[in-house]
C-alpha positions as CSV (number, residue, x, y, z in Angstrom):
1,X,72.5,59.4,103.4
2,X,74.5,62.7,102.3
3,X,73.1,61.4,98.2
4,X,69.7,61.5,99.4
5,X,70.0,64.7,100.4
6,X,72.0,65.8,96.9
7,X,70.5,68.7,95.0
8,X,68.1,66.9,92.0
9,X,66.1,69.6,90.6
10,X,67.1,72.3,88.0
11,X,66.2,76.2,88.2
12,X,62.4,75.3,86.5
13,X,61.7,72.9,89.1
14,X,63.4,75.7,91.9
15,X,61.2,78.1,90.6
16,X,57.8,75.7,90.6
17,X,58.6,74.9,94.3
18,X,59.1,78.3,95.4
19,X,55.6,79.1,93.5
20,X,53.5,76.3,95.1
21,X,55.6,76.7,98.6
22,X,54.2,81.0,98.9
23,X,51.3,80.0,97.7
24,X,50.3,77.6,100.0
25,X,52.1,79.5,102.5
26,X,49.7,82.5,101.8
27,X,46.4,80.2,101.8
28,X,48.0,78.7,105.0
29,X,47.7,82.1,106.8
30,X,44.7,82.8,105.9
31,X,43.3,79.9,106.6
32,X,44.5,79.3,110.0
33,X,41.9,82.1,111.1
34,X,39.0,79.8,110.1
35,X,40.5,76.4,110.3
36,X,43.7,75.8,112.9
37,X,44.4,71.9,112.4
38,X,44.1,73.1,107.9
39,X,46.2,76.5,108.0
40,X,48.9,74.7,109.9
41,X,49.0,72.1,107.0
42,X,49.2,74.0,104.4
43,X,52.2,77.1,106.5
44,X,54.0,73.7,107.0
45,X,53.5,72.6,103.7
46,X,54.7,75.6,102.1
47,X,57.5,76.0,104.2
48,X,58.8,72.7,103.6
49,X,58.1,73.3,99.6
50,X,60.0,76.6,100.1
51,X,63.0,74.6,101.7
52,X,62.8,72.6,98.7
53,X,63.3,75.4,96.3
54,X,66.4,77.1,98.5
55,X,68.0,73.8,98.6
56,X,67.4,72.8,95.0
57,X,66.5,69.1,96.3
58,X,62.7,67.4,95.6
59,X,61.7,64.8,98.0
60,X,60.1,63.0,95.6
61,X,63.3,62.8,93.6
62,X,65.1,61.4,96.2
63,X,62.6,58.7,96.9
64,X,63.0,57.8,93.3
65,X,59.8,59.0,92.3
66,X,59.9,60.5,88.5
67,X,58.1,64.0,88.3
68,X,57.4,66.1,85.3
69,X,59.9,68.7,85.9
């Protein structure tokens, strides 16, 4: 389990995660004023990408998934 969890992105992909993650983050706040069940989607979504970015691990990565970056 502790290689799944094994830091597989480089400081482009870091940086892409942590772009998307306060995006969707921002859009997630605002959002939640109109739409509750959406806003929480995206905060969580963006939270989770920004825990991506800190921990320099991708999800889809680890599930063996190739991505671009």
């Amino acid at each position: 389990m502790s290689r799944f969890f094994k830091p597989n992105i480089d400081h482009r992909g870091r940086i892409a995660r942590g772009v998307i993650g306060s995006i969707c983050l921002i859009c997630g706040i605002i959002t939640v004023d109109f739409v509750l069940w959406a806003g929480l989607i995206l905060v969580v979504a963006g939270l989770f990408a920004i825990y991506e970015a800190i921990q320099g691990w991708c999800l889809a990565r680890a599930c063996g998934i190739r991505t671009k970056m």
